[in-house]
C-alpha positions in Angstrom: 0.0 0.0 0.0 0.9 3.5 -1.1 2.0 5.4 2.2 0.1 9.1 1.9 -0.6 11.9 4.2 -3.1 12.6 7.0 -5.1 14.9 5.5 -6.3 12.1 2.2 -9.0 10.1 3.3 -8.0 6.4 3.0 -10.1 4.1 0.7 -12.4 1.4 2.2 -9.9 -1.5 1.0 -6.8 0.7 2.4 -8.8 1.0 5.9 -9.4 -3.2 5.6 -5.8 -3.9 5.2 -4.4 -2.1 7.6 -7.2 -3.6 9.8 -5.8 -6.6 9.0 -2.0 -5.8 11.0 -4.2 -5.0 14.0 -4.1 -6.5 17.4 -7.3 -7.5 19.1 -6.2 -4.7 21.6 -5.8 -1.8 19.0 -8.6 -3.0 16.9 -11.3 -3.1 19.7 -9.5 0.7 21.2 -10.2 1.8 17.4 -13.9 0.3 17.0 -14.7 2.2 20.2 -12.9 5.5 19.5 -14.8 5.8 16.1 -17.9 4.7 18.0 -17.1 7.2 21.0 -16.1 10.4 18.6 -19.1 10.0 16.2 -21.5 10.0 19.3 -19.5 13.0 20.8 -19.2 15.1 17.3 -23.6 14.5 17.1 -24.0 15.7 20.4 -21.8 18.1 20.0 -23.4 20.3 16.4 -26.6 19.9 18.6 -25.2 21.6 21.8 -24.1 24.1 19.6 -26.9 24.9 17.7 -28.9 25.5 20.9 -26.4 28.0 22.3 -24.9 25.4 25.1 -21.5 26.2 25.5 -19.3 23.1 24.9 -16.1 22.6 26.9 -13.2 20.0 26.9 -13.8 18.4 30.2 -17.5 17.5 29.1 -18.1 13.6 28.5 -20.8 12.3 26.2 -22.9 11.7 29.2 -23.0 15.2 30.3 -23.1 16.4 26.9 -26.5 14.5 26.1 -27.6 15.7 29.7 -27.4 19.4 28.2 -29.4 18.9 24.8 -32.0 16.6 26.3 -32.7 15.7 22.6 -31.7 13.1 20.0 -28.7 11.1 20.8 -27.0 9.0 18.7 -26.2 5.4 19.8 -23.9 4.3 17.3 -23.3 3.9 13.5 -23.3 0.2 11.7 -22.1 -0.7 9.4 -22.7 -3.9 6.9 -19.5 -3.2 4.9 -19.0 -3.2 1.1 -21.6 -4.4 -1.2 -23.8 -5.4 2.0 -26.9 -4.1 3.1 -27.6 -6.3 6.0 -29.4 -4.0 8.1 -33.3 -2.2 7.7 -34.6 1.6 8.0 -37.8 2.2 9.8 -39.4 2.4 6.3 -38.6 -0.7 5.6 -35.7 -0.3 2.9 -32.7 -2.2 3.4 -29.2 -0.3 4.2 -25.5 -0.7 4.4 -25.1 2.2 7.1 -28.0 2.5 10.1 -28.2 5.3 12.1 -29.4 4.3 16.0 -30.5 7.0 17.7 -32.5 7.3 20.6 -34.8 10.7 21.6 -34.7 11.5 25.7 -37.7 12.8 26.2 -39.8 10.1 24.5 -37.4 7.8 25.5 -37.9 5.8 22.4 -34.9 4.5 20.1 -35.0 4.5 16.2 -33.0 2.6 13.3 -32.9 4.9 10.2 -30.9 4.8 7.1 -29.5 8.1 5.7 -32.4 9.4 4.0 -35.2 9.3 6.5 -32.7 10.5 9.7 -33.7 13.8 9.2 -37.3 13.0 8.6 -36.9 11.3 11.9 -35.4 13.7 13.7 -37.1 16.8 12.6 -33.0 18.0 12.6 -32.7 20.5 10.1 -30.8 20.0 6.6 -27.8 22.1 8.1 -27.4 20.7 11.4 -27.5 17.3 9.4 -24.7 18.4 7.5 -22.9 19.6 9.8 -22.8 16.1 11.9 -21.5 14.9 8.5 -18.4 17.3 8.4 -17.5 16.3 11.7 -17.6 12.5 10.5 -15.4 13.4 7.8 -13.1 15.3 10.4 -13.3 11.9 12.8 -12.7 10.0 9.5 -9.9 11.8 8.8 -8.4 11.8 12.5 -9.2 7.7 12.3 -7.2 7.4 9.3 -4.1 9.4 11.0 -4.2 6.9 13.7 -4.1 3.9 10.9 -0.9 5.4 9.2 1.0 5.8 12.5 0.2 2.5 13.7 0.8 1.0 9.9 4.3 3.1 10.1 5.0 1.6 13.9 5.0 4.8 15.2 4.8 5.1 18.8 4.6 7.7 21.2 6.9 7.9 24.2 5.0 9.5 27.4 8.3 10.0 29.1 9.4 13.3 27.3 6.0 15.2 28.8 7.3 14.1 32.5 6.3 17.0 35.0 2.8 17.9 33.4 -0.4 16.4 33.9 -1.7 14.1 30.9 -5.4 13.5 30.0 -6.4 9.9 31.3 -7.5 9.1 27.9 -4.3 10.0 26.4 -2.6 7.0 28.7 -5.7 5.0 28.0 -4.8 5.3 24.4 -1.1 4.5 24.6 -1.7 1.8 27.1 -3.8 0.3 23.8 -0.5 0.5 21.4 -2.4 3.5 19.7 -0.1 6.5 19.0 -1.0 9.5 19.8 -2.4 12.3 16.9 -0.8 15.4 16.0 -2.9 17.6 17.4 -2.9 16.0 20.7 0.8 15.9 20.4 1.0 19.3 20.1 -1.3 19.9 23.2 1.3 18.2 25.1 3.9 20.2 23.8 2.0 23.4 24.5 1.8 22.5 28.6 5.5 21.4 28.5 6.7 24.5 26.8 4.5 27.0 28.7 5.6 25.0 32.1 9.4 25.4 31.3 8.5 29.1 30.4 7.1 29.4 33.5 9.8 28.0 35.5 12.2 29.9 33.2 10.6 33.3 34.9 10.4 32.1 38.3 14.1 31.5 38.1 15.0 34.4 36.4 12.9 36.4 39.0 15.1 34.7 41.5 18.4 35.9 40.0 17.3 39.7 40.4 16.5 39.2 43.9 19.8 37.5 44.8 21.7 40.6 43.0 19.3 42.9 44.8 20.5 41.1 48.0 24.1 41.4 46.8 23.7 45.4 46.0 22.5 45.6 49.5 24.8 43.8 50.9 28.0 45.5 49.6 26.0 48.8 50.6 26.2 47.6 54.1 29.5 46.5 53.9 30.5 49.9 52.8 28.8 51.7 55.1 29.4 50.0 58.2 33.6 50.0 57.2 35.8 51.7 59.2 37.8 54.1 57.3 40.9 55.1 59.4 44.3 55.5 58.3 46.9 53.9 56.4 44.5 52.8 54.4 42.3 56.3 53.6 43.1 59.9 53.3 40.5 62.6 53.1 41.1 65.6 50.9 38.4 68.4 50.1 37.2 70.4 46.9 34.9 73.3 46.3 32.4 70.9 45.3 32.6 67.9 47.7 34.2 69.1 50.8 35.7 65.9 52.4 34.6 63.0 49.8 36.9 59.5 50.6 39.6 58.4 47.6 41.1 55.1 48.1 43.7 53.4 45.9 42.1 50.9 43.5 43.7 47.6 44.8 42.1 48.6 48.2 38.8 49.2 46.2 39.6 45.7 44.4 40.0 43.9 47.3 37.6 44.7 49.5 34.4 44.6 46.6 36.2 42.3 43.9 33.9 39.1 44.9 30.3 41.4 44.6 31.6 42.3 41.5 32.4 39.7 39.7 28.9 37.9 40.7 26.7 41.2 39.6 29.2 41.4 36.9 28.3 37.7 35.9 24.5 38.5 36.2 24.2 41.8 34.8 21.6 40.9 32.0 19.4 40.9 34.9 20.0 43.9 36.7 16.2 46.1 36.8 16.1 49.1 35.1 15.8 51.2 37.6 19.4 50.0 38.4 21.1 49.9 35.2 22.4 53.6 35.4 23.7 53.2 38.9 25.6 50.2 37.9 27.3 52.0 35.0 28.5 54.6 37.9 29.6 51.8 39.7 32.0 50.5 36.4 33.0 54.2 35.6 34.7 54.4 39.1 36.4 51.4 39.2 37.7 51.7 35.7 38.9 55.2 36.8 40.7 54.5 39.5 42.6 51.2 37.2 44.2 54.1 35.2 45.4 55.8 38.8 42.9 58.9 37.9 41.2 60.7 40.8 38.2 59.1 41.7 35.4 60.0 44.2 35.1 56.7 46.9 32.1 59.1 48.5 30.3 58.6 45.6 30.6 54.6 45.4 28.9 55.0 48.1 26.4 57.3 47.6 25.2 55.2 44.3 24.7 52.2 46.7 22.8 54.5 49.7 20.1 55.8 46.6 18.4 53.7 44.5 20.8 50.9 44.1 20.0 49.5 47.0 16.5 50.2 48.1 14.4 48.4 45.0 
């Protein structure tokens, strides 16, 4: 057989022979997920059409609840060339429709043709069901290929986020997952990593918060007494503090270096007092004046209070 893509419906004899290569496990998992989506896609175009909102966590059951109108039971079908099976009218079908009304609590067998006679469903919401067949069809053959291919899908790469029971129900069955609930998975995965991404991120700028504060303290609580400090004054400053830069090296080298190594992270609000911070000590490594008061000053302002 000619391997094509998901999105050509497979022929009758393609479906057969891939059949065929099932197990009883995948083939009775496959029977019921047709069964199961068919009855889920009628109830479904009915919800809709009487303005009950639909969500993912709704089962058949609840789903049928809410309309409180026709429900389908299942589909059969007599396969090719057989009509095995008979409407209400009495003609003889390949395909009967089972469907069952709540409210009269009464259950019908109808062939194509008199299902919306039936029913009383209108000619679009008929239709409609049909589409979503096609789209179930469609997701029915993906799950053929896969399985034809011996694809399989490893549950192990979405460790640390939650998987849908039925998901697990349907590997458990040797049934690969589809694409589109593949790429659910990989939605969660990649918004949790995100996620924890921020968090630690968020957790780097406090820590060089802590260290800004820190080497504040440090600074401010020093005790600046000779040989190592000298005091001079200036029109503008009066007495500001000028230390030689290996004494400015050694005592804030280490608190450097580590908001040096993190300074993609530095807020904002701090990035112009940490380029004060690197204009000083670059300063004072070419032996120029530099004002120690200010060093400080940088770290007593903003630097240090956010």
């Amino acid at each position: 057989m000619n391997l094509r893509n998901f999105h050509t419906p497979l022929t009758e004899a393609e479906v057969d022979e891939i059949y065929q290569l099932f197990t009883p496990k995948q083939r009775q998992y496959m029977d019921a997920f047709t069964k199961r989506s068919k009855k889920s896609k009628w109830l479904e175009v009915l919800a809709l059409k009487k303005g009950i909102i639909v969500t993912e966590d709704m089962d058949t059951e609840q789903l049928a609840e809410a309309v409180d109108d026709w429900v389908l039971v299942e589909i059969l079908d007599g396969g090719r060339g057989n009509r095995p099976f008979r409407c209400e009218c009495g003609m003889s079908l390949r395909y009967q429709y089972i469907v069952t009304h709540k409210k009269q609590n009464k259950t019908y067998k109808l062939g194509e043709t008199c299902l919306e006679n039936y029913t009383h469903l209108t000619s679009e919401i008929i239709r409609d069901i049909r589409k979503g067949f096609h789209r179930i069809h469609l997701e029915r053959d993906e799950l053929l290929l896969k399985i034809y291919r011996g694809e399989k899908t490893d549950i192990k790469e979405f460790a640390g986020i939650e998987i849908p029971p039925s998901y697990l129900v349907q590997i458990e069955h040797d049934i690969p997952l589809l694409d589109k609930q593949l790429k659910k998975l990989h939605d969660q995965l990649h918004a949790k990593r995100m996620e924890e991404l921020q968090k630690q991120h968020q957790a780097e700028r406090e820590r060089l918060k802590e260290i800004f504060y820190q080497s504040r303290q440090h600074r401010v609580s020093k005790s600046y007494t000779a040989p190592y400090y000298s005091y001079h004054s200036s029109p503008k400053t009066h007495s500001h503090l000028c230390i030689s830069y290996e004494e400015l090296i050694e005592r804030h080298l280490n608190e450097l270096k580590q908001i040096r190594a993190k300074e993609e992270l530095i807020p904002a609000g701090l990035r112009k007092d940490w380029d004060i911070i690197q204009d000083i000590v670059r300063a004072a490594k070419r032996r120029e004046k530099f004002d120690y008061s200010r060093f400080k000053r940088t770290g007593n302002t903003k630097l240090y209070k956010n």
